[in-house]
FIVO-733463 format. One record per residue (C-alpha): residue in one letter; z, y, x. Coordinates in nm, 4 decimals, always signed. Example, Ala and Ser with C-alpha at 12.3 -4.5 7.8 and 13.67 -1.06 7.14 Angstrom:
# residues 2
ronu, zz, yy, xx
a, +0.7800, -0.4500, +1.2300
s, +0.7140, -0.1060, +1.3670
This chain:
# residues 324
ronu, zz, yy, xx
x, +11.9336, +1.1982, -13.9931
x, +11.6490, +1.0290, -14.1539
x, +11.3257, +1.1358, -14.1419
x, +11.1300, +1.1295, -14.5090
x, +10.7647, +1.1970, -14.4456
x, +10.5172, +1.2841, -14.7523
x, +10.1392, +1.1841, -14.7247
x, +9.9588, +1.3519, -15.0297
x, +10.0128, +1.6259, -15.2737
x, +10.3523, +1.5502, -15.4096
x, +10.5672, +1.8111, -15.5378
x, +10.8458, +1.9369, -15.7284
x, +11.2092, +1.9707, -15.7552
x, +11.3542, +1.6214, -15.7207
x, +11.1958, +1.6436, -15.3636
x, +11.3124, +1.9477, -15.2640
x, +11.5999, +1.8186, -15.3164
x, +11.5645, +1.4969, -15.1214
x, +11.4707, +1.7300, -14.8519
x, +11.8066, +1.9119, -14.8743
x, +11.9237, +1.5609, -14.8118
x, +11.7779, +1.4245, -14.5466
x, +11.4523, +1.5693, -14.3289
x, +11.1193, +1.6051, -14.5129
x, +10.8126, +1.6080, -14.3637
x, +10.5064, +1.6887, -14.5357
x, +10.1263, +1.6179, -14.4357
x, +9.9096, +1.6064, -14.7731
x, +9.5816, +1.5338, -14.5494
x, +9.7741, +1.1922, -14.3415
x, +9.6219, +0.9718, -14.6385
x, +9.2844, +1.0538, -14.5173
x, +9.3629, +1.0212, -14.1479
x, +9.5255, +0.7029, -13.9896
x, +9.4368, +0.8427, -13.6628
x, +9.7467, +1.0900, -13.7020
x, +10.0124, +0.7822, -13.8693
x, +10.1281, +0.6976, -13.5121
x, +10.3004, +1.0348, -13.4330
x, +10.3631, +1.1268, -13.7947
x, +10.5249, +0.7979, -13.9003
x, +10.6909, +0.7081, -13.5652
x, +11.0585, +0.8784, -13.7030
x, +11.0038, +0.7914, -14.1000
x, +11.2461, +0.5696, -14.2472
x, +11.1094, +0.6601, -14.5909
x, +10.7470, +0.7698, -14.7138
x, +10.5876, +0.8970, -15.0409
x, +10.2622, +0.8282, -15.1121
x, +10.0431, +0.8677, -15.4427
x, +9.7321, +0.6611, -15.4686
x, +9.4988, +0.7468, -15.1702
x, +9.7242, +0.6448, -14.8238
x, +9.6232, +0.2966, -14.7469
x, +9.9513, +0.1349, -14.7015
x, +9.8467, -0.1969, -14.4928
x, +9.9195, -0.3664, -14.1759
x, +9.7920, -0.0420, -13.9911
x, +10.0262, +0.1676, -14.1357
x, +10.3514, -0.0706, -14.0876
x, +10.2414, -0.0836, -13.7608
x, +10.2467, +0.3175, -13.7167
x, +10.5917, +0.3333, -13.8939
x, +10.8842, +0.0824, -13.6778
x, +11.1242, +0.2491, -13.8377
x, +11.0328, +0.2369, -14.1783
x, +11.2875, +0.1215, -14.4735
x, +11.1065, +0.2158, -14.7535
x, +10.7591, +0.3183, -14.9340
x, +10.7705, +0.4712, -15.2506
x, +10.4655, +0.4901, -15.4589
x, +10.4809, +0.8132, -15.7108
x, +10.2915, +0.6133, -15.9642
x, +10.2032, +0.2543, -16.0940
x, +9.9060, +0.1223, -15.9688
x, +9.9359, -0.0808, -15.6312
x, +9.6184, -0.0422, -15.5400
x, +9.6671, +0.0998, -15.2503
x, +9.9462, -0.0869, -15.0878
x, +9.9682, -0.4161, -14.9454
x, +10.2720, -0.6097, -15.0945
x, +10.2336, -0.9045, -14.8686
x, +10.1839, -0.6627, -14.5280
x, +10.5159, -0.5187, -14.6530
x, +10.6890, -0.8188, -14.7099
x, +10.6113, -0.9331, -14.3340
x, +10.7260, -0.6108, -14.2343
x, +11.0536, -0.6153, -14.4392
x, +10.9616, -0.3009, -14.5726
x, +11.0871, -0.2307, -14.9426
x, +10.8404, -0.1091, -15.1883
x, +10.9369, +0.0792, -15.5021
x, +10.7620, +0.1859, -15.7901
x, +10.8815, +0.3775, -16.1072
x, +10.6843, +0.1164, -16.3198
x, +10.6870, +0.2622, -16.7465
x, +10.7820, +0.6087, -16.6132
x, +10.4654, +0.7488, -16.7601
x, +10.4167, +0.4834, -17.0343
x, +10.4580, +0.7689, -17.2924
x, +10.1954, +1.0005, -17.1366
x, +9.9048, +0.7129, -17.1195
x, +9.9623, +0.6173, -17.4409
x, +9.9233, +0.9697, -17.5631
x, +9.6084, +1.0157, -17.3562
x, +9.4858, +0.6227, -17.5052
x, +9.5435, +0.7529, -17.8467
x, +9.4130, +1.0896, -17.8176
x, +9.0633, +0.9387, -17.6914
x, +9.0742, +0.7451, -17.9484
x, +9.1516, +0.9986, -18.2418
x, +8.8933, +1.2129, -18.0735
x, +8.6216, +0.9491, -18.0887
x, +8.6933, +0.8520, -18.4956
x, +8.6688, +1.1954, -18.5656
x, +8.3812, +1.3437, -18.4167
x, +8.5808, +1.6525, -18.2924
x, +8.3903, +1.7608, -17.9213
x, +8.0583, +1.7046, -18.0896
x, +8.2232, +1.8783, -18.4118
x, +8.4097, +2.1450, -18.2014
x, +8.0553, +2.2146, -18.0204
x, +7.8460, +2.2333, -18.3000
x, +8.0842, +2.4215, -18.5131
x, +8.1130, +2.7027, -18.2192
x, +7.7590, +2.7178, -18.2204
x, +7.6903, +2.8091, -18.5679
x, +7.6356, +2.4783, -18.7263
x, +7.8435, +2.3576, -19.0057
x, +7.7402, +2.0144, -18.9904
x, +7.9972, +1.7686, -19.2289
x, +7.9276, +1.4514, -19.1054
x, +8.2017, +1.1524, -19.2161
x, +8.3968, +1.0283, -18.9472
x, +8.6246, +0.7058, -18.9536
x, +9.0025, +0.6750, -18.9691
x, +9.2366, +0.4066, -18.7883
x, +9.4686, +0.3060, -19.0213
x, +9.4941, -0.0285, -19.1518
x, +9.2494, -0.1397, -18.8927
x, +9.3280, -0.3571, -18.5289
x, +9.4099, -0.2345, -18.2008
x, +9.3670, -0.4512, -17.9356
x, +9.5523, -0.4315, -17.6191
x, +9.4652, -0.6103, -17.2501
x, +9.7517, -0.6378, -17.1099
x, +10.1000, -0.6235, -17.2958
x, +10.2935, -0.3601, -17.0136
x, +10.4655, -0.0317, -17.0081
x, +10.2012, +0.1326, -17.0791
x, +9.9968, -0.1506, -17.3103
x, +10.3390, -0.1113, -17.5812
x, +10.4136, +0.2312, -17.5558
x, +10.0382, +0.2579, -17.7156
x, +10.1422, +0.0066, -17.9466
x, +10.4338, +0.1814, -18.0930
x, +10.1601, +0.4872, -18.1918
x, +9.9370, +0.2654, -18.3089
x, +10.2015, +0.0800, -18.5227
x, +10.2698, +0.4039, -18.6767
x, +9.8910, +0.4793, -18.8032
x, +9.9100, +0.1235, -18.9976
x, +9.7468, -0.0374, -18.7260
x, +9.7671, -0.4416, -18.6253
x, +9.8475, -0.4872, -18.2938
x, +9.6784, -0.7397, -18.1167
x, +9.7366, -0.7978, -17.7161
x, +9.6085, -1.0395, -17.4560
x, +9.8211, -1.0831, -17.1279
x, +9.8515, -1.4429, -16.9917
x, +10.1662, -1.3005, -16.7562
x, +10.4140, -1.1544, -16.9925
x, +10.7201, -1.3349, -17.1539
x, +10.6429, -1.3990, -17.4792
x, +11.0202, -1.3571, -17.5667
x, +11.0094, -1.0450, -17.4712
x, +11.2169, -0.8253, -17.7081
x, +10.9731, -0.5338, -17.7210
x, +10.6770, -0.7692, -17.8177
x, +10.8613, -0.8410, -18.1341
x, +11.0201, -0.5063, -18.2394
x, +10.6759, -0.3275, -18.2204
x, +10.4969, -0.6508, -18.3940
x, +10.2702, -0.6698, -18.0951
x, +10.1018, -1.0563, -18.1934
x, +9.9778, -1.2107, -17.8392
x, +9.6292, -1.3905, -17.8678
x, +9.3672, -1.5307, -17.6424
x, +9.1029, -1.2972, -17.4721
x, +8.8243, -1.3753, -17.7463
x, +9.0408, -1.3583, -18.0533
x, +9.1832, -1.0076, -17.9514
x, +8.7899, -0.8674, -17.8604
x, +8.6717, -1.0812, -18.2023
x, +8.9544, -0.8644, -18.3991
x, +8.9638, -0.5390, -18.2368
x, +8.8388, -0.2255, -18.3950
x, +8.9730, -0.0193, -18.0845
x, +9.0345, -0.2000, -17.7594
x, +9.2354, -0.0279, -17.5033
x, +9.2258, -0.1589, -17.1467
x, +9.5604, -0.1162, -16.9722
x, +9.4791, -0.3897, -16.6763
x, +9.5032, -0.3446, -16.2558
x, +9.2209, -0.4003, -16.0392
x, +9.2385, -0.7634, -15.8791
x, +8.9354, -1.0636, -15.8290
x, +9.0704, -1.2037, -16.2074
x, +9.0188, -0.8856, -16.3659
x, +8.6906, -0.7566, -16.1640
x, +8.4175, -0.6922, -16.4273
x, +8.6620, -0.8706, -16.7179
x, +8.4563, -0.6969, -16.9949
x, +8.1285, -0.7774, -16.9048
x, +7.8250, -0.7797, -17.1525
x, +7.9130, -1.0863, -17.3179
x, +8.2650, -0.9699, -17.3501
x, +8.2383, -0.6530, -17.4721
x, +7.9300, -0.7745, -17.7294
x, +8.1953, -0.9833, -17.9519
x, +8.4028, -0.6545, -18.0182
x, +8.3353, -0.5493, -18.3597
x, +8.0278, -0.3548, -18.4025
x, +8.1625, +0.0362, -18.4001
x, +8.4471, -0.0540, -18.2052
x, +8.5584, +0.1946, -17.9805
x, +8.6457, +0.1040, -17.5898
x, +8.9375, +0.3062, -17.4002
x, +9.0133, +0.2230, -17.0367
x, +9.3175, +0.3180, -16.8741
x, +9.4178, +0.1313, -16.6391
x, +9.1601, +0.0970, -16.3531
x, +8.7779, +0.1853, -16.4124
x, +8.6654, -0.1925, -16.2351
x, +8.7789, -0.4037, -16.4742
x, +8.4990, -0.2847, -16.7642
x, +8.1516, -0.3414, -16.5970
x, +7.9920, +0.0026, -16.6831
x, +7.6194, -0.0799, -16.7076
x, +7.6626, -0.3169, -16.9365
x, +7.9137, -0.1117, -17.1209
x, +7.6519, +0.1788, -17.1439
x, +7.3815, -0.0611, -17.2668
x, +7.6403, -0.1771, -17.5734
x, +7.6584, +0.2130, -17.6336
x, +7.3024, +0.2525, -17.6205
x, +7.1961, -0.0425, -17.8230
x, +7.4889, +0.1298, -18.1371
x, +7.6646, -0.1535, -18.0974
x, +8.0022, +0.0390, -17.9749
x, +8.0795, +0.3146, -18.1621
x, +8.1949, +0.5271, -17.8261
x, +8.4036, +0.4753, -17.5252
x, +8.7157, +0.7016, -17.3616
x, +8.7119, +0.6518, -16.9968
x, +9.0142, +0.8070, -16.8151
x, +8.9488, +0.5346, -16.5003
x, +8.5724, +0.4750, -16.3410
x, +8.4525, +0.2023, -16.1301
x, +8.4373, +0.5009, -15.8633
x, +8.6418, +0.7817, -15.8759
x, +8.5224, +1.0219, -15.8615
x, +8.2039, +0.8805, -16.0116
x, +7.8282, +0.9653, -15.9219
x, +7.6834, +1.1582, -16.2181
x, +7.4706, +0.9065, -16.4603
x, +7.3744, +0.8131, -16.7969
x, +7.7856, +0.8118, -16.9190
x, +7.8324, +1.1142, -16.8202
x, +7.5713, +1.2941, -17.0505
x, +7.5997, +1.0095, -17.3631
x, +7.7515, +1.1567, -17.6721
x, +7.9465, +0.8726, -17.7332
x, +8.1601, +0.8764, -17.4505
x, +8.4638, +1.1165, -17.3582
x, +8.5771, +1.1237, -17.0034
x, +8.8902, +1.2410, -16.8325
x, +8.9155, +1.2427, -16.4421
x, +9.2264, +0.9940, -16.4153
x, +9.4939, +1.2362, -16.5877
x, +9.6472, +1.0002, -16.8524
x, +9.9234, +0.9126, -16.7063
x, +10.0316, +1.2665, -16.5041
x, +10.1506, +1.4820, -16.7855
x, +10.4149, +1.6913, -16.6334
x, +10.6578, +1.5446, -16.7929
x, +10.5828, +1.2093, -16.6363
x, +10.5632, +1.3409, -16.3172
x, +10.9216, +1.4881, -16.3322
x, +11.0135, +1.1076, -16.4315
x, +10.8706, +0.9806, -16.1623
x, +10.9953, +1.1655, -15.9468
x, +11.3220, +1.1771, -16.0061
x, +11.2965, +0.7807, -16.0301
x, +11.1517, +0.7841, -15.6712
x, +11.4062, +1.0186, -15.5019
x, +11.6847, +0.8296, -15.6231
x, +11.5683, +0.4887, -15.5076
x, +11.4478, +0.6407, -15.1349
x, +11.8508, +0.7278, -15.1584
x, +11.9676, +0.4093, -15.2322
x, +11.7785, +0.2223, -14.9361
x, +11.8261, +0.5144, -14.7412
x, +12.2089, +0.4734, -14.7815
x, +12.1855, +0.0711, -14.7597
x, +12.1992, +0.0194, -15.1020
x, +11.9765, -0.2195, -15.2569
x, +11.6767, -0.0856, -15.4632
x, +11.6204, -0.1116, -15.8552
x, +11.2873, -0.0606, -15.9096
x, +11.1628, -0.2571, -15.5943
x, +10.8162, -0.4032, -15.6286
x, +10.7979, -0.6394, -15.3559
x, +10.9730, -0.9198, -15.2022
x, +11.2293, -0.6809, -15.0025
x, +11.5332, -0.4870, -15.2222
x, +11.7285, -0.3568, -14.9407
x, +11.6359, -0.2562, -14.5817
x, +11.6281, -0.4916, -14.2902
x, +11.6422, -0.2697, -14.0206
x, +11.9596, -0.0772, -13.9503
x, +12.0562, +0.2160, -14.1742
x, +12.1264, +0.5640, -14.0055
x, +12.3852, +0.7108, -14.1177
């Protein structure tokens, strides 16, 4: 029988299922000790990692027998699609299972920021009864980086406070249908930063993004436009984002993603302006059921030499032989 080994913290029904199927083995500490892969992963065919197991040429190496990698969330980060390809390994990914939960989170940071309310909700609890005007979104412009799962599910709420949607991503089909049902208009990086009253940042982690909204960047937004990051905390520079802050020139920032995570405490961390979540927006519990379910099913379908749906990488199906 196959052996289906678990590396972090991953939980819930669909896997207890999977391990009614086939053998599960769980060690939630293996992502922070490749000294133990070689007699954990000698057996796995499948494993089930979240974002902290290094999956690289070290870990192929630990695992001959491994079909299949399954990453219970989007970002790659973590896992080295070309190491896989070499090693025929398939990768798969439910990519735009929890699309609906970080745009929830994006707008929520945002509606948060317009209006004042943890400043308002402190004050107020202490006694004050301070009215101060806050700002509203509608009929203004979101911009998006990055036109994704995630990057249009935020659209569709914006859409439906009035908002134009602006996005910049060089990569997506601009035929795609979704781009045009939710009125999403694709522009260059400058016009969407020149336009955007809120800016949401829904872009991976590579070399081309590193440091992407630097201080020049982020100093042609709109003054009082408000900065949410989502997607992974490297891509906005954060000293230069804190000086924009500091200087009034952004009206506030939502951070859900940090250069570090988690981050040393500094000046962000205490600056009124600025609401910070400890990477949660896209693991509402209702996204994690997607996922999971999402997951199980493809490890079955390699498992069972099927080919994979939501493969990532180069490989769809196993190349090694398929117990049975």
């Amino acid at each position: 029988m196959s052996t289906v080994v678990v590396t972090e913290d991953v939980t819930g029904p669909a896997y207890d299922q999977l391990g009614r199927e086939w053998t599960l083995q769980r060690d939630v500490n293996a992502w922070d000790n490749p000294g133990s892969w070689p007699a954990l992963l000698q057996n796995a065919e499948a494993v089930i990692v979240r974002n902290r197991t290094q999956v690289n040429e070290q870990f192929f190496a630990a695992a001959p027998n491994l079909k299949v990698v399954a990453r219970a969330g989007v970002g790659l980060d973590n896992i080295d699609l070309e190491a896989a390809n070499r090693a025929g390994v398939v990768i798969v990914a439910p990519l735009g299972a929890n699309a609906v939960s970080v745009a929830e989170h994006t707008l929520t940071l945002a509606l948060a920021l317009a209006k004042n309310l943890v400043t308002s909700d402190t004050e107020t609890k202490g006694g004050s009864w301070n009215r101060v005007p806050t700002q509203e979104l509608g009929g203004k412009t979101w911009g998006l980086l990055s036109a994704g799962a995630t990057a249009r599910a935020t659209a569709r709420v914006a859409k439906a406070f009035g908002m134009t949607v602006l996005a910049y991503d060089p990569y997506v089909d601009p035929n795609h249908p979704e781009l045009q049902d939710l009125g999403i208009q694709l522009a260059s990086l400058e016009e969407v930063l020149a336009a955007s009253n809120v800016l949401s940042v829904h872009l991976p982690h590579t070399d081309a993004t590193h440091h992407l909204l630097n201080s020049t960047r982020l100093s042609s937004l709109p003054p009082g436009a408000l900065v949410i990051s989502v997607g992974r905390g490297e891509v906005i520079d954060e000293q230069a984002l804190l000086g924009l802050l500091e200087s009034g020139h952004l009206g506030g920032a939502g951070l859900d993603v940090r250069e570090q995570e988690p981050p040393r405490p500094g000046a962000l961390e205490s600056h009124s302006r600025v609401l910070l979540t400890p990477h949660v927006a896209g693991i509402s519990v209702q996204a994690q059921a997607r996922i999971a379910d999402v997951l199980c099913q493809q490890v079955r379908l390699v498992l069972r030499g099927d080919t994979a749906t939501s493969a990532v990488g180069e490989h769809v199906k196993a190349k090694r032989p398929v117990r049975q």
